[in-house]
C-alpha positions in Angstrom: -48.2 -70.4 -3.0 -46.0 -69.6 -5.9 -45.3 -73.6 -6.6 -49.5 -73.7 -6.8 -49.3 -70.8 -9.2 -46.7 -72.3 -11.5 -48.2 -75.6 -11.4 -51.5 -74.2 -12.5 -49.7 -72.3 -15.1 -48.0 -75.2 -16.6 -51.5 -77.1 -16.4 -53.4 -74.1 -17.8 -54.7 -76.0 -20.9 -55.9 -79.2 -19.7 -57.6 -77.5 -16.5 -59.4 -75.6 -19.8 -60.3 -78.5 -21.2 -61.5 -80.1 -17.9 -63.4 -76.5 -17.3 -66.8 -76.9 -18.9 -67.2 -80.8 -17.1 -66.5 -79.4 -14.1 -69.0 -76.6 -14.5 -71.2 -79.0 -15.8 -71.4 -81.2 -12.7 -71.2 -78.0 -10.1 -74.5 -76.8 -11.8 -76.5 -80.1 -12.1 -74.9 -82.3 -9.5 -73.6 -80.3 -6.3 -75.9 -77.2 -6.6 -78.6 -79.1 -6.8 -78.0 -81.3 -3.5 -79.1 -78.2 -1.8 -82.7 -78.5 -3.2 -82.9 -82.3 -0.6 -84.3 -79.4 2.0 -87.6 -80.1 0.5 -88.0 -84.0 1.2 -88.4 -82.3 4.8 -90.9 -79.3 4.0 -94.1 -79.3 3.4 -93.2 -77.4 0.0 -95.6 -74.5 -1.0 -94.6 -72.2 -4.4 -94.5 -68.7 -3.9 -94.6 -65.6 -6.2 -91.2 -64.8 -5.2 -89.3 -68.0 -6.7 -88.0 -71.2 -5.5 -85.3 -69.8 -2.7 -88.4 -67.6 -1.5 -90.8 -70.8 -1.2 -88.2 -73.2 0.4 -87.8 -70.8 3.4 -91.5 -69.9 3.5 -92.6 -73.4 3.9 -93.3 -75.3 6.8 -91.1 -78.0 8.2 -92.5 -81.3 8.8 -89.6 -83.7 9.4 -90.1 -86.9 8.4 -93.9 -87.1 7.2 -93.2 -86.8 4.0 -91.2 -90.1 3.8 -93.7 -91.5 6.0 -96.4 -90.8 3.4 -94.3 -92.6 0.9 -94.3 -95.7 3.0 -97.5 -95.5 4.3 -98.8 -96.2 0.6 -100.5 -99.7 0.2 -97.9 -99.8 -2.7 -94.9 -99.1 -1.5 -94.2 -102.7 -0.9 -95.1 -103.2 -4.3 -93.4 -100.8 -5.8 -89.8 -101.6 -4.3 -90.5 -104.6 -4.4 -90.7 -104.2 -8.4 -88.0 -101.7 -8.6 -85.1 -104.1 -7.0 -86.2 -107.5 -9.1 -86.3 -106.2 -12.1 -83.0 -104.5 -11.7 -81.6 -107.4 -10.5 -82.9 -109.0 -13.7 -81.4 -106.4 -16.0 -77.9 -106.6 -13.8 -77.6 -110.3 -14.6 -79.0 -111.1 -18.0 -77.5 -107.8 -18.9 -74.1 -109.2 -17.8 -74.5 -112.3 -19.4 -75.7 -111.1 -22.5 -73.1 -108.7 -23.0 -70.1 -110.4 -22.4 -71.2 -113.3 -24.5 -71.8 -111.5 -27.8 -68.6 -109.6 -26.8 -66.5 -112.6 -26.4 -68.4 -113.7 -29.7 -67.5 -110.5 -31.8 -64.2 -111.3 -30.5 -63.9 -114.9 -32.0 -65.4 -113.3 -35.7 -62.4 -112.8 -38.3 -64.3 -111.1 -40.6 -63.6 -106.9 -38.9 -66.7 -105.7 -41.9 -68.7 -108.8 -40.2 -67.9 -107.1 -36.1 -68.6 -103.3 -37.6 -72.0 -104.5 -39.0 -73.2 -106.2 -36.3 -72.2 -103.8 -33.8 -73.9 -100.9 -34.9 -77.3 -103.3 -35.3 -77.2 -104.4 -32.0 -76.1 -100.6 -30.9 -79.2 -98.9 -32.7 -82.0 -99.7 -30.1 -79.7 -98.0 -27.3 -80.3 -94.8 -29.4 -84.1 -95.3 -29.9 -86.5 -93.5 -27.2 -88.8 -95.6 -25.3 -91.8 -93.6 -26.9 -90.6 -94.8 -30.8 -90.5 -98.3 -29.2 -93.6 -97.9 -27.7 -95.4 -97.1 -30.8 -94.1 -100.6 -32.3 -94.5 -102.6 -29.5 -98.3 -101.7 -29.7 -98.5 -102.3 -33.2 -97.9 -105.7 -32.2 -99.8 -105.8 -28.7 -102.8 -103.4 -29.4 -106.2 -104.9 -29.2 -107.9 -104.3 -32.2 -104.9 -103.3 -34.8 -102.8 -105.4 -33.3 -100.2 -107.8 -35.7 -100.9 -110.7 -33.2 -104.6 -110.3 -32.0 -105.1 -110.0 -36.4 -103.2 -113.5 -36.6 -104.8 -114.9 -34.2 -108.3 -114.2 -35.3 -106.7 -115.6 -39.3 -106.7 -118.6 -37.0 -110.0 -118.6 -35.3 -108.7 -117.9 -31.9 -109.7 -114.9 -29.3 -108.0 -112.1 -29.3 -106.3 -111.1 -26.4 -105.9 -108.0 -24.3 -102.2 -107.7 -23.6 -102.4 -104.2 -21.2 -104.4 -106.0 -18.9 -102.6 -109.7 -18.6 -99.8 -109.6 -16.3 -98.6 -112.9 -17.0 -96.4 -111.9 -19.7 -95.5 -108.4 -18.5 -92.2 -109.3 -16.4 -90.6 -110.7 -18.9 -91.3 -109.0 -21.6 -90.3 -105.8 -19.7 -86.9 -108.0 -18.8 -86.4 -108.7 -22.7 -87.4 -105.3 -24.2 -84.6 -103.5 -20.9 -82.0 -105.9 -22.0 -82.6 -105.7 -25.7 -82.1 -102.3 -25.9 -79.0 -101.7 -23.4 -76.9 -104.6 -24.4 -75.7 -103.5 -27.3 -74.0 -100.6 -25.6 -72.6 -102.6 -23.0 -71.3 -105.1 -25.2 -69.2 -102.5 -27.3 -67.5 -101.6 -23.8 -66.3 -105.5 -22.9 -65.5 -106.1 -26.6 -63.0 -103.1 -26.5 -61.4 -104.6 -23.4 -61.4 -108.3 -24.7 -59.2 -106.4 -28.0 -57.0 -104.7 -25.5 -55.9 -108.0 -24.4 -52.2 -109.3 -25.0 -52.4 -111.4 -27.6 -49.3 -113.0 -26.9 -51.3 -114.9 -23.9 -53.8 -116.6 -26.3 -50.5 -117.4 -28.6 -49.1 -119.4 -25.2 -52.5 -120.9 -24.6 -52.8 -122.2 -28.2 -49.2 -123.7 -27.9 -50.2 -125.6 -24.6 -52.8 -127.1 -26.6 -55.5 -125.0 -25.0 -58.5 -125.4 -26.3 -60.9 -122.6 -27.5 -63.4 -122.3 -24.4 -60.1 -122.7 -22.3 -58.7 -119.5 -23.5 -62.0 -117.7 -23.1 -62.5 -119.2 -19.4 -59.2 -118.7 -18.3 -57.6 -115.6 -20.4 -60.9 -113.6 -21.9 -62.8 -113.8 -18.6 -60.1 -113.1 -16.2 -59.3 -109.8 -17.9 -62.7 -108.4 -18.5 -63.5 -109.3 -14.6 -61.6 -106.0 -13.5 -64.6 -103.9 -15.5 -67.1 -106.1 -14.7 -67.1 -105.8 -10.9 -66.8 -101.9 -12.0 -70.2 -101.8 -14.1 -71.6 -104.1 -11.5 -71.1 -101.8 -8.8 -72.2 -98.6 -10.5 -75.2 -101.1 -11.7 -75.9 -101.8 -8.0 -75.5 -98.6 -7.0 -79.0 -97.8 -9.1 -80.6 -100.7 -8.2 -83.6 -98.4 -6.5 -84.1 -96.4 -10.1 -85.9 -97.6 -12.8 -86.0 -97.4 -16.2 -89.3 -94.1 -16.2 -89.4 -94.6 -20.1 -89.3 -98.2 -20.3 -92.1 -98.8 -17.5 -94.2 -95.9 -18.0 -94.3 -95.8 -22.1 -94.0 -99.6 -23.0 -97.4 -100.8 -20.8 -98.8 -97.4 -21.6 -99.2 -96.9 -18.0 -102.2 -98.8 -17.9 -103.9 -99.7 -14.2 -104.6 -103.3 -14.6 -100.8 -103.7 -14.8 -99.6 -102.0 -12.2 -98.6 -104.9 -10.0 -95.9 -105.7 -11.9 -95.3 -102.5 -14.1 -95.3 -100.0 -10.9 -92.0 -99.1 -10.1 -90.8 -96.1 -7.4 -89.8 -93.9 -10.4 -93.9 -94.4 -12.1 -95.4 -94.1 -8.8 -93.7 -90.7 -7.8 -94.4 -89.3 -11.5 -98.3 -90.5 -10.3 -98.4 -88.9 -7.5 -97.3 -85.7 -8.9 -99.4 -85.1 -11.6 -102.1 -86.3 -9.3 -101.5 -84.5 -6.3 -98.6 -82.0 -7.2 -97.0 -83.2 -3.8 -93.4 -81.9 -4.2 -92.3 -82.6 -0.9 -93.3 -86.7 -1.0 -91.7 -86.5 -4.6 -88.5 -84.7 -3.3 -88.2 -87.4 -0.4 -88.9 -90.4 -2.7 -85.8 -89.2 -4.8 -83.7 -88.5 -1.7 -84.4 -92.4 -0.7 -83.5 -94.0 -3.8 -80.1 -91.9 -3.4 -79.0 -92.6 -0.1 -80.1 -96.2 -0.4 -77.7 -96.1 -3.8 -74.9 -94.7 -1.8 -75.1 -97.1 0.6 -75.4 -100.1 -1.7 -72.3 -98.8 -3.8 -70.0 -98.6 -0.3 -71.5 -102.1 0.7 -70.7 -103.6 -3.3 -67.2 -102.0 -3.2 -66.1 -103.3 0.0 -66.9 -107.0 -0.9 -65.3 -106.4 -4.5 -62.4 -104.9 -2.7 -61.9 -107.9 -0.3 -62.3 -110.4 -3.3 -59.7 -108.8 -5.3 -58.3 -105.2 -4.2 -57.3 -104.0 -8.3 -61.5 -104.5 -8.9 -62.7 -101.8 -6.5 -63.9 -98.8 -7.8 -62.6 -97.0 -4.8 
C-alpha cells in the first residue's frame, strides 16, 4: 500500500494532466453504456426523469430489434451502410497515402504547407455549409448546371430524384472531405522515416518507385492496418451529415442515400420510438466490436507489430 501511495505521489502531475480525459470518457463513454437497458424496454418518459422512466417501463426483450429488422428497409439500409464504407475505407486509403507519399517527394516545404492546409480545409467544413454549395450546383431551377444546360438547349435535370449518380457522388464528396486529414497523418510517418534507408537505396541504384514500394510503403503499413481496423470497426455507422444534408433527405433517393444512421433519425422524429432507436445504436456497436476483434486477429497473424491489440 505505501509503494502505491508513493508511486502515485511521484506521478501526481501527469495523473493531473491525464485527469480531465479520463473524466471525459467516464462521463460520455462508460456512464452512458448503462443507458443500452433501453434497446430492451419499451421506453415511456416520466415526470420523474430518465432513471424514473427506465425502471417504470415495460420490458419487451428483443421486439425492439425485431422491429428494426422487420422493416422492408432494413436490407436496404445495411446493405447501404457497409458499401459505402467499404468504398470510403479503400479509396480513402488509396487517396491518402498517395498524396502523402507525393507531399513527400515535393522539395519545395512552402509548396507541402500550402497544399496541406487546402486539402485540410474541407475536413473542417460542416456538411450543412457543403450542402448549401452542392445545391447551388444541383438545385433545379437556380442550379449552375441545369442554367448551363438550358444556355445549351438541353433539359434540365432533377438531380434529388436520379439515383444514378448518387453513389458516387456521395463516394467523392466522403472522400473529398476526409482525406486531407488522413493524409496529414501518413505524411508525418513517411517524414519520420530514416533517411539513411532511401540514402542506401539510391546508392544501389534504386530507382524512385522502388524506394516508395519497398521503403515508403513498408513503414506506413504498421499505421495503416491501425486506421484500417478502427475504420472497420465503424463500418455499420455512417456519415448522418453527409447522407442526410447533401441529398437533402429527399424520398426518391432513399435507395441509395438510406443508411441505418438516417433511417433511425426517421423513425424518431416520426414515431418518437426510443427504444427501436436505442437498439439500432446498440447493433451497430456490438457488430463494431465484433468486426474490430475479427480485423485485429487477421492483422495480428499477418504481422504481430500491426495489431492494435
Amino acid at each position: 500500500m505505501q509503494k502505491i501511495v508513493q508511486t502515485l505521489k511521484s506521478n501526481l502531475i501527469f495523473l493531473l494532466m491525464v485527469l480531465p480525459g479520463a473524466l471525459w470518457l467516464i462521463l460520455f463513454f462508460y456512464i452512458p453504456v448503462f443507458g443500452n437497458v433501453v434497446a430492451f424496454k419499451d421506453y415511456h418518459i416520466t415526470g420523474e426523469g430518465f432513471i424514473d422512466s427506465i425502471l417504470n417501463s415495460k420490458w419487451v426483450g428483443f421486439d425492439n430489434f425485431r422491429f428494426l429488422f422487420s422493416s422492408k428497409d432494413a436490407f436496404i439500409i445495411t446493405r447501404n451502410t457497409i458499401l459505402y464504407n467499404l468504398g470510403f475505407i479503400f479509396l480513402g486509403l488509396v487517396v491518402s497515402v498517395g498524396i502523402a507519399i507525393i507531399f513527400s517527394e515535393l522539395r519545395s516545404k512552402r509548396m507541402v504547407k500550402l497544399f496541406q492546409t487546402s486539402i485540410l480545409f474541407p475536413y473542417f467544413l460542416s456538411w450543412v455549409i457543403i450542402s448549401f454549395f452542392t445545391d447551388a450546383f444541383l438545385n433545379i431551377d437556380k442550379g449552375l448546371i441545369n442554367h448551363l444546360l438550358q444556355s445549351f438547349g438541353i433539359k434540365e435535370m432533377n438531380f434529388y430524384a436520379d439515383t444514378t449518380i448518387w453513389p458516387a457522388f456521395l463516394l467523392f464528396m466522403g472522400v473529398w472531405k476526409g482525406f486531407g486529414y488522413n493524409s496529414v497523418m501518413y505524411y508525418a510517418t513517411i517524414m519520420g522515416i530514416d533517411p539513411t534507408y532511401y540514402e542506401a537505396a539510391t546508392v544501389d541504384g534504386a530507382s524512385k518507385w522502388q524506394r516508395i514500394k519497398n521503403i515508403t510503403i513498408p513503414q506506413l503499413a504498421p499505421l495503416i492496418t491501425v486506421l484500417t481496423i478502427l475504420a472497420v470497426g465503424n463500418i455499420f455507422r455512417a456519415d448522418f451529415g453527409l447522407f442526410y444534408q447533401i441529398p437533402h433527405n429527399a424520398g426518391q433517393l432513399y435507395s441509395v442515400t438510406n443508411v441505418i444512421d438516417v433511417y433511425v433519425y426517421n423513425g424518431l422524429t416520426k414515431s418518437g420510438d426510443i427504444g427501436m432507436t436505442a437498439a439500432a445504436g446498440l447493433y451497430q456497436s456490438v457488430v463494431g466490436l465484433i468486426l474490430v476483434v475479427i480485423s485485429n486477429l487477421i492483422a495480428r497473424r499477418i504481422d504481430k507489430n500491426s495489431a492494435l491489440f
